[in-house]
C-alpha positions as a Python dict, from the first residue, in 0.01 Angstrom:
ca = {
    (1, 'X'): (0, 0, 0),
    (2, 'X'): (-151, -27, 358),
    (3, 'X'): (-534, -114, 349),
    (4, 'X'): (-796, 117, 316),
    (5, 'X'): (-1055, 229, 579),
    (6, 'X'): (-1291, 92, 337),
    (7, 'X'): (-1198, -150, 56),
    (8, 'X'): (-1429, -20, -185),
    (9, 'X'): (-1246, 278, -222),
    (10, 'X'): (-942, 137, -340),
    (11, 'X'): (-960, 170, -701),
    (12, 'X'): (-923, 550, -621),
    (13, 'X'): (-569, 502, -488),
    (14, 'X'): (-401, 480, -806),
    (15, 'X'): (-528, 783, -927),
    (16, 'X'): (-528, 1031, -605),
    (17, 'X'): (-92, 936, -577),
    (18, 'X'): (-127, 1186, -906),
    (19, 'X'): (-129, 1559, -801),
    (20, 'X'): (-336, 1664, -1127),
    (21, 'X'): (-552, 1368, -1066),
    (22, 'X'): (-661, 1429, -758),
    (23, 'X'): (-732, 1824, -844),
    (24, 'X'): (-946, 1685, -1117),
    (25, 'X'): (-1136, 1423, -873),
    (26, 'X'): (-1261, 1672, -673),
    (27, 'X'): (-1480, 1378, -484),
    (28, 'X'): (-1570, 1392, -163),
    (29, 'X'): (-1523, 1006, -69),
    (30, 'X'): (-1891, 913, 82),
    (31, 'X'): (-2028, 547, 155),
    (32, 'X'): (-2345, 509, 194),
    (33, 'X'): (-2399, 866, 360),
    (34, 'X'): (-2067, 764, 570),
    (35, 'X'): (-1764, 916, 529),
    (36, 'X'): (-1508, 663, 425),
    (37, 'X'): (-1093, 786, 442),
    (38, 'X'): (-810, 587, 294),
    (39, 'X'): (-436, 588, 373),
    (40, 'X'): (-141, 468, 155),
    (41, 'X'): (214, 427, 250),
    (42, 'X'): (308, 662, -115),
    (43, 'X'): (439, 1022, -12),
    (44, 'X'): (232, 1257, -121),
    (45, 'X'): (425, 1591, -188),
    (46, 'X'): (392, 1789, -471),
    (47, 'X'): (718, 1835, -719),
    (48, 'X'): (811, 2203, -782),
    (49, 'X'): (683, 2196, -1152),
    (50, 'X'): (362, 2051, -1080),
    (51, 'X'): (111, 2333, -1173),
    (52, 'X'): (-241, 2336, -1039),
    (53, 'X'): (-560, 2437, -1182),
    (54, 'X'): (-775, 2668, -996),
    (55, 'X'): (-1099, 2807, -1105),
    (56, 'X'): (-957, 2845, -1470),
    (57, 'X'): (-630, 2983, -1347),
    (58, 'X'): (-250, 2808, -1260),
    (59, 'X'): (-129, 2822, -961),
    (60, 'X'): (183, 2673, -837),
    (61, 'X'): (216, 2464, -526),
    (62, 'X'): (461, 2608, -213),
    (63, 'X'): (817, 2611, -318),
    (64, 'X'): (1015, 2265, -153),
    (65, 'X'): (1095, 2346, 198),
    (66, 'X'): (1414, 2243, 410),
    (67, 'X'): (1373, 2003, 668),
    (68, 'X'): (1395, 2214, 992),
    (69, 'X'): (1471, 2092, 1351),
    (70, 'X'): (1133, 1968, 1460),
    (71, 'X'): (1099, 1718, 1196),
    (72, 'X'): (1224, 1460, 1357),
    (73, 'X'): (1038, 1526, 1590),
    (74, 'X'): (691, 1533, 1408),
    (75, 'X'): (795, 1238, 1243),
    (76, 'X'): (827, 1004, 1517),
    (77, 'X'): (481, 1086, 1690),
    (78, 'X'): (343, 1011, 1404),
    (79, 'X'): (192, 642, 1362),
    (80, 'X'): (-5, 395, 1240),
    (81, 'X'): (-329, 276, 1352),
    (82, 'X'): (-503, -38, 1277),
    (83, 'X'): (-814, -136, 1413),
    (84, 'X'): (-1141, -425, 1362),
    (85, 'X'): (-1450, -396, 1418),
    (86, 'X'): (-1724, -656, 1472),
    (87, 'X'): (-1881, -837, 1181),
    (88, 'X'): (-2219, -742, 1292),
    (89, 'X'): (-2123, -386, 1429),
    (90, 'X'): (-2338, -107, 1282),
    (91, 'X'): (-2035, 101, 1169),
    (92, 'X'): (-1920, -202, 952),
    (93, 'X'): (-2177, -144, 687),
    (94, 'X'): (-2033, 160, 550),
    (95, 'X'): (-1677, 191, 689),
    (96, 'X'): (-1582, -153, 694),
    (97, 'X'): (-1436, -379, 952),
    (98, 'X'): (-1061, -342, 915),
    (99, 'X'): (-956, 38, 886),
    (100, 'X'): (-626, 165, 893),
    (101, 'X'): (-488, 520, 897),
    (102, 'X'): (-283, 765, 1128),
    (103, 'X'): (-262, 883, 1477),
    (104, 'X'): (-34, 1149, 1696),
    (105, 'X'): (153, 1073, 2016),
    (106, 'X'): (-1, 1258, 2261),
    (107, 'X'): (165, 1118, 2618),
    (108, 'X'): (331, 756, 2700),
    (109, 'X'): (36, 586, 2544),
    (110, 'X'): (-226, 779, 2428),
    (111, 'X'): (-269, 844, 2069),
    (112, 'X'): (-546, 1090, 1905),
    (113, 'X'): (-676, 979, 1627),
    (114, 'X'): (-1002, 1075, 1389),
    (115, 'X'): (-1304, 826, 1592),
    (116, 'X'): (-1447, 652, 1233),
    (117, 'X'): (-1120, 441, 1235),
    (118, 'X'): (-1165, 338, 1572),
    (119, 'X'): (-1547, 335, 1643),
    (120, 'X'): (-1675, 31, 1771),
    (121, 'X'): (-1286, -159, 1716),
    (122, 'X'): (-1249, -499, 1889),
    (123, 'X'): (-883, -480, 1803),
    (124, 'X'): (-674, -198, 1774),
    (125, 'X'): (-279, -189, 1706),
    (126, 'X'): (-56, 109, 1715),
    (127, 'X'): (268, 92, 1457),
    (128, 'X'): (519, 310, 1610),
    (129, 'X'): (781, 507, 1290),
    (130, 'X'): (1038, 272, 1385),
    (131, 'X'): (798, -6, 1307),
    (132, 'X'): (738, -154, 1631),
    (133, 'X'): (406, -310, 1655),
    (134, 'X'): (195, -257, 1959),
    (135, 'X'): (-138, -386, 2101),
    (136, 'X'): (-440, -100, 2195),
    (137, 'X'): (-762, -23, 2251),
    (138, 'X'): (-1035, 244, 2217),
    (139, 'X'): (-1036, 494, 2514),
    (140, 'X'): (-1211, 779, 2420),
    (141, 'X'): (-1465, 870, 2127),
    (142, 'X'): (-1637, 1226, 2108),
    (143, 'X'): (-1929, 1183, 1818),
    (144, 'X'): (-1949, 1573, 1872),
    (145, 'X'): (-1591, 1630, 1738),
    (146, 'X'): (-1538, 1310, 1558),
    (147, 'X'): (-1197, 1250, 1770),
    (148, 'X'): (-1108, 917, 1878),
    (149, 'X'): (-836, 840, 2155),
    (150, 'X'): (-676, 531, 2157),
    (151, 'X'): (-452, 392, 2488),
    (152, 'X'): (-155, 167, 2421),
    (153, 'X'): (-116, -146, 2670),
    (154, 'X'): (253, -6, 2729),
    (155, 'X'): (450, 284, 2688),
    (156, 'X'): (557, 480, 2376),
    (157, 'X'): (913, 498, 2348),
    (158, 'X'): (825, 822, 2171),
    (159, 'X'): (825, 1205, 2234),
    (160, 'X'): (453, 1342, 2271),
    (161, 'X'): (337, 1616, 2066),
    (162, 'X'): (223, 1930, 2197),
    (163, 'X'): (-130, 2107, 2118),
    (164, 'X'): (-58, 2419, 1956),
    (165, 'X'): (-372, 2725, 1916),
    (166, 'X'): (-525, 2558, 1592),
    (167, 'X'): (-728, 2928, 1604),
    (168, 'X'): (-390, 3113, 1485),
    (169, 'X'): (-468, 2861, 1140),
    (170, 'X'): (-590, 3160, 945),
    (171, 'X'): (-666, 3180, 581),
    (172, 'X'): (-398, 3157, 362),
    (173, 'X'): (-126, 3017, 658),
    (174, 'X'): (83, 2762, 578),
    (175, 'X'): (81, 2417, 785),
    (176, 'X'): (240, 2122, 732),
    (177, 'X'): (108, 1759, 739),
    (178, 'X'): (200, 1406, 733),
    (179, 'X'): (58, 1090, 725),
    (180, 'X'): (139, 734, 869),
    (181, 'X'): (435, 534, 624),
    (182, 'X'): (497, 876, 500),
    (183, 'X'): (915, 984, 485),
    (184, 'X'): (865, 1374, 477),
    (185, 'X'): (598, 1651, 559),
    (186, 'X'): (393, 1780, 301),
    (187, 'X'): (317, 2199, 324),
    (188, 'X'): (-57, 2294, 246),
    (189, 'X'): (-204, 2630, 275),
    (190, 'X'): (-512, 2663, 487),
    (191, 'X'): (-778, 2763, 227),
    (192, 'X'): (-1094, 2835, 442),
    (193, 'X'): (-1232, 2790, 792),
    (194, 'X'): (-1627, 2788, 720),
    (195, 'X'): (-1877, 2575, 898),
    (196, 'X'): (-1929, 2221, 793),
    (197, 'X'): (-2195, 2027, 809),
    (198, 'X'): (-2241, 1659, 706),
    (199, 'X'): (-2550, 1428, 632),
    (200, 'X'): (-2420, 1187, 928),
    (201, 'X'): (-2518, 1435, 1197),
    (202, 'X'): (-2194, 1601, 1244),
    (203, 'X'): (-2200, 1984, 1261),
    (204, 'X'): (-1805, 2180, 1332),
    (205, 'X'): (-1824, 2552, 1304),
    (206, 'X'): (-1468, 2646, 1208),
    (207, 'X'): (-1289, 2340, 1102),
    (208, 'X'): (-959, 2393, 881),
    (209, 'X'): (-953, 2363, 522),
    (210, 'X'): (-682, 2295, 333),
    (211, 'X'): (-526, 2281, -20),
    (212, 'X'): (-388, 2140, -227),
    (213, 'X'): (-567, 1807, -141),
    (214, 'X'): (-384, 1529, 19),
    (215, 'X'): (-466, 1129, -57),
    (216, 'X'): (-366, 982, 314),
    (217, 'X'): (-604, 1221, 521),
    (218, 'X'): (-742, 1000, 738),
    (219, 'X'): (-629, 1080, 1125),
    (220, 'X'): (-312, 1287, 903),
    (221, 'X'): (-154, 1511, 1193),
    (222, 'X'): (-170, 1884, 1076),
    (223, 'X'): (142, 2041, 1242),
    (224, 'X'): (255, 2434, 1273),
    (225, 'X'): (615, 2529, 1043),
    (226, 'X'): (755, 2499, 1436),
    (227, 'X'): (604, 2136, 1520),
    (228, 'X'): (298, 2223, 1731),
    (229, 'X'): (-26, 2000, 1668),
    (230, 'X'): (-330, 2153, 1516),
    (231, 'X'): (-540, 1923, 1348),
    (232, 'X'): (-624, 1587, 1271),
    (233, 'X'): (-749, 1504, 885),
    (234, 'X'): (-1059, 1375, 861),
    (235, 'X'): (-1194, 1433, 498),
    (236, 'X'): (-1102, 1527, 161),
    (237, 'X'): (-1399, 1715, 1),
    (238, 'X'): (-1438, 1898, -331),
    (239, 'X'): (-1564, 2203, -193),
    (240, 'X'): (-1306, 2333, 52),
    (241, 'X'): (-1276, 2690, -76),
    (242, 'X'): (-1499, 3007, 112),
    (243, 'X'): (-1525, 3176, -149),
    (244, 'X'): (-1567, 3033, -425),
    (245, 'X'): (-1674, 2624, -541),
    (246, 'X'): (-1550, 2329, -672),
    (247, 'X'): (-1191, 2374, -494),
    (248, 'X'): (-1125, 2057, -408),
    (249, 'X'): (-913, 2013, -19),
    (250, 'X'): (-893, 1826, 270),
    (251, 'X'): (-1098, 1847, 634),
    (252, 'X'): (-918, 1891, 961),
    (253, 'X'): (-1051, 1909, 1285),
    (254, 'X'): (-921, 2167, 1460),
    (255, 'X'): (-732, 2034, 1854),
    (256, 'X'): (-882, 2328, 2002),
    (257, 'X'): (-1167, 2114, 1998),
    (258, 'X'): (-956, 1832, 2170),
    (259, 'X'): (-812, 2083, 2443),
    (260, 'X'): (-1146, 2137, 2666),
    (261, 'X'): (-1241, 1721, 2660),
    (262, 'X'): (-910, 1537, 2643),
    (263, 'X'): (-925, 1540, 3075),
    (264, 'X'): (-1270, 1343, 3041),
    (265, 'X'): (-1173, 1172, 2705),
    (266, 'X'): (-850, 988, 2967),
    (267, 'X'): (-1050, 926, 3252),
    (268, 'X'): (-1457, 814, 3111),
    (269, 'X'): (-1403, 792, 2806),
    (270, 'X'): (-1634, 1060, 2666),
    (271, 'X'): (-1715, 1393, 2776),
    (272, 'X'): (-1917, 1521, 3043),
    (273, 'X'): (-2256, 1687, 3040),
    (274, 'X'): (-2485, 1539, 2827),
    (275, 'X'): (-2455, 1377, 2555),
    (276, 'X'): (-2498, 1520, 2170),
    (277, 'X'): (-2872, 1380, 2031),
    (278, 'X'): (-2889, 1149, 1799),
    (279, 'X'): (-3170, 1022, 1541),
    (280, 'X'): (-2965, 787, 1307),
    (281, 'X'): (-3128, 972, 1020),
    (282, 'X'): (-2856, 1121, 738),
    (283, 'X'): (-2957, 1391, 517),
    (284, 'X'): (-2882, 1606, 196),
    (285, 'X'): (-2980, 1921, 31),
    (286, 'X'): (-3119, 1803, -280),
    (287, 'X'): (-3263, 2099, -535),
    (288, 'X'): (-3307, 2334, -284),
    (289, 'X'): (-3469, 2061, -13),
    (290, 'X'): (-3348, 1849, 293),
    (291, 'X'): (-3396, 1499, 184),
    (292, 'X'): (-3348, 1227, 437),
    (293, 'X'): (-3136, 1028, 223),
    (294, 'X'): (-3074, 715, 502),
    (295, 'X'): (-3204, 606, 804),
    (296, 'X'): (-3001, 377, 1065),
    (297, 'X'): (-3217, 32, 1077),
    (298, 'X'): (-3394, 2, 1451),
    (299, 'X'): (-3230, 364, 1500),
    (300, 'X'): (-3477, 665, 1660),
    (301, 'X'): (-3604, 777, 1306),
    (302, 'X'): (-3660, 426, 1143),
    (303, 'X'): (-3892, 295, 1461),
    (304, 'X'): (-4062, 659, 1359),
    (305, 'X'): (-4136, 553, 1040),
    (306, 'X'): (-3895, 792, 912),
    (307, 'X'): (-3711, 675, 556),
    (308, 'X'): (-3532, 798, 231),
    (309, 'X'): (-3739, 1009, -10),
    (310, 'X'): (-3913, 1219, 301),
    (311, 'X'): (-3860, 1647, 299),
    (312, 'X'): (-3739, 1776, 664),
    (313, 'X'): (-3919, 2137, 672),
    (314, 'X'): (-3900, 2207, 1028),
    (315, 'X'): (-3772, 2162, 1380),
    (316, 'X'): (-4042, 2205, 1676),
    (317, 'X'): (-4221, 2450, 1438),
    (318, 'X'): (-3931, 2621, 1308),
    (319, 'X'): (-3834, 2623, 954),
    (320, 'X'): (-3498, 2532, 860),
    (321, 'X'): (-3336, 2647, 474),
    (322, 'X'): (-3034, 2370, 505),
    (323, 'X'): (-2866, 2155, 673),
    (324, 'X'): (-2613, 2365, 936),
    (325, 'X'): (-2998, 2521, 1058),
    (326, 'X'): (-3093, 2200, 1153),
    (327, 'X'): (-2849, 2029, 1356),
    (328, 'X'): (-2799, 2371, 1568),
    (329, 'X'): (-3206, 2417, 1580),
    (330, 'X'): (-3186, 2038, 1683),
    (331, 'X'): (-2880, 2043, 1920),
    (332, 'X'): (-3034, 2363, 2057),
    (333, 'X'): (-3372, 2222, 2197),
    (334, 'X'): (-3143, 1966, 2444),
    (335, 'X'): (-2908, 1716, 2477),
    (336, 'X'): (-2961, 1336, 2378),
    (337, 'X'): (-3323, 1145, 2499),
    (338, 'X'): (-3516, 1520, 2439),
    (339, 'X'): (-3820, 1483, 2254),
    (340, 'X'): (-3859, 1714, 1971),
    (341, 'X'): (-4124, 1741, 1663),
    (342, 'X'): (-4013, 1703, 1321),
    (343, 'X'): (-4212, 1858, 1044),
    (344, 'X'): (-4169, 1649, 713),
    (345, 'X'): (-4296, 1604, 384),
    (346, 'X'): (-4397, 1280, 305),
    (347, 'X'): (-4578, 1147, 23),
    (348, 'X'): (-4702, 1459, -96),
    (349, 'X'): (-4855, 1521, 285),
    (350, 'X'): (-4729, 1722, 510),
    (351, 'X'): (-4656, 1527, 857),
    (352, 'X'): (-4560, 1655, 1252),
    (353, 'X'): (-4349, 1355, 1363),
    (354, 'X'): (-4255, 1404, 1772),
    (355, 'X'): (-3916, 1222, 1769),
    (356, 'X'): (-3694, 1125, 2103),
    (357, 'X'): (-3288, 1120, 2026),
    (358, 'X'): (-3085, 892, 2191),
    (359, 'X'): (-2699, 890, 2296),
    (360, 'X'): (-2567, 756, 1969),
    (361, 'X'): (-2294, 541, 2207),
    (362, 'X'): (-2540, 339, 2316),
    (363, 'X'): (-2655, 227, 2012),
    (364, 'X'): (-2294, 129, 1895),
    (365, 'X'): (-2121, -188, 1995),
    (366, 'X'): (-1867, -122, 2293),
    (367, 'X'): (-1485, -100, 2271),
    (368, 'X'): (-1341, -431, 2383),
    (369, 'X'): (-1034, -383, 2588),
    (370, 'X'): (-691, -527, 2539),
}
């Protein structure tokens, strides 16, 4: 078993390699108000008896599938990706410094990845299928998509994947998906594609949803039956389904998302125009209210005074009912460094708290290079 992107999730290993276990989990794996992946080297497809409770009712899992002439294919853009991160690097509180998990061939040596294994890495290693071991670094990160590109100091002796239209992932489609140390693909249906929201700051309007959930999701490459690449996993989360709760899945972001940055991603790094604000403030509905549940230390809300316990009610006068309103009332008023005004409840009085966003990049730790 490879190590986990955070080691205090590893007592859930042994029980997500079970099919029925994981359906019963239902967790969505959270650190701290940080998501937190993991990635083991177990297969994880489902055996044709396995039956699968849904809402009170059995359903069975895709029939096996024959191995078709872009497997190979898949499965040799498909690697591993190890990376460290500074002791005192603000991501290492709740993801850990040494993270592990997959990324996709994408040219010669650039592999896409999902950006929380990668984020703020002083070391990063690409293991090609064949096993070959190869030194890296971080060279791009998109906190607006949560993609992270990675650049290999020499060339892939490996075909590149191609992008398929991750928009033709339609409810009910099936994909196919495999993770790093992984010997065949695993088919999923796409369950939903409904706007997500997280307490991190991280708003995607139509990512894709998937079921039956998969245990080695993070940076997982989501494929097309004919071998184009359509997603990269990100999440499992116990509430995949549209339209109805407690379905349990898995969260991938969509490479349509990839296809209008990856030019700027190759050549600075991040994407042009300005960048997404940031207050270092995570939130949560909690009965009906949007709780600030963390706050980044020296980050934009904690030198407000912001902190845990205090109700968000509106954004520059507007009110907002739940989380999605705010980020895209917040991302509306301006790109990173615009001052806005918070409304919040705190202590029982109701304050207006003017609050300037920064580019979250610069308050991470650079990449160091090879």
């Amino acid at each position: 078993m490879t190590a986990s992107l955070n080691t205090r999730s590893r007592g859930l290993h042994s029980m997500l390699l079970r099919p029925a276990a994981v359906l019963g989990w239902g967790l969505a794996l959270l650190v701290n108000g940080s998501l937190a992946g993991a990635a083991t080297a177990a297969p994880h497809a489902l055996t044709p008896d396995t039956v699968i409770p849904v809402q009170g009712r059995a359903a069975q899992p895709p029939a096996p599938r024959s191995a078709g002439p872009a497997d190979a294919k898949m499965m040799s853009a498909v690697v591993r990706v190890e990376a460290q991160a500074p002791r005192d690097a603000p991501s290492s509180a709740t993801l850990g410094r040494a993270r592990s998990g997959t990324g996709v061939v994408l040219d010669s040596r650039t592999v896409i990845t999902i950006g929380y294994l990668v984020l703020e890495s002083e070391t990063v290693d690409v293991v090609t299928h064949s096993g070959r071991r190869i030194p890296a670094s971080l060279a791009g990160y998109d906190h607006q998509t949560g993609f992270g590109l990675v650049r290999t100091a020499i060339p892939l002796d490996v075909a590149p994947m191609e992008l398929g239209d991750s928009d033709l992932a339609k409810e009910r489609s099936r994909v196919l998906t495999l993770g790093q140390g992984e010997s065949e693909l695993t088919e999923l249906m796409v369950l939903s594609r409904k706007t997500f929201s997280a307490g991190w700051e991280y708003l995607l309007d139509s990512p894709i949803f998937t079921f039956p959930p998969v245990n080695n999701w993070s940076g997982a490459a989501l494929f097309t039956e004919d071998g184009k690449l359509i997603g990269i996993g990100s999440l499992v989360v116990n509430d995949a389904a549209g339209d109805r709760a407690g379905v349990p899945g898995n969260l991938y972001v969509p490479t349509n998302l990839l296809k209008p940055i990856l030019d700027d991603l190759r050549a600075r790094g991040r994407r042009s125009g300005g960048a997404q604000p940031w207050f270092g403030m995570n939130t949560e509905m909690v009965r009906g209210h949007l709780m600030v549940t963390r706050v980044q230390r020296d980050g934009p809300a904690d030198r407000a005074g912001i902190a845990s316990g205090d109700i968000l009610l509106a954004v520059a006068g507007e009110r907002v009912a739940d989380q999605a309103e705010f980020y895209r009332k917040l991302f509306a008023r301006g790109p990173a460094g615009t001052e806005v005004t918070l409304r919040f409840l705190k202590a029982g009085d109701v304050r207006e708290q003017p609050l300037r966003s920064i580019d979250r990049a610069d308050f991470m730790t650079q990449p160091r290079g090879i």
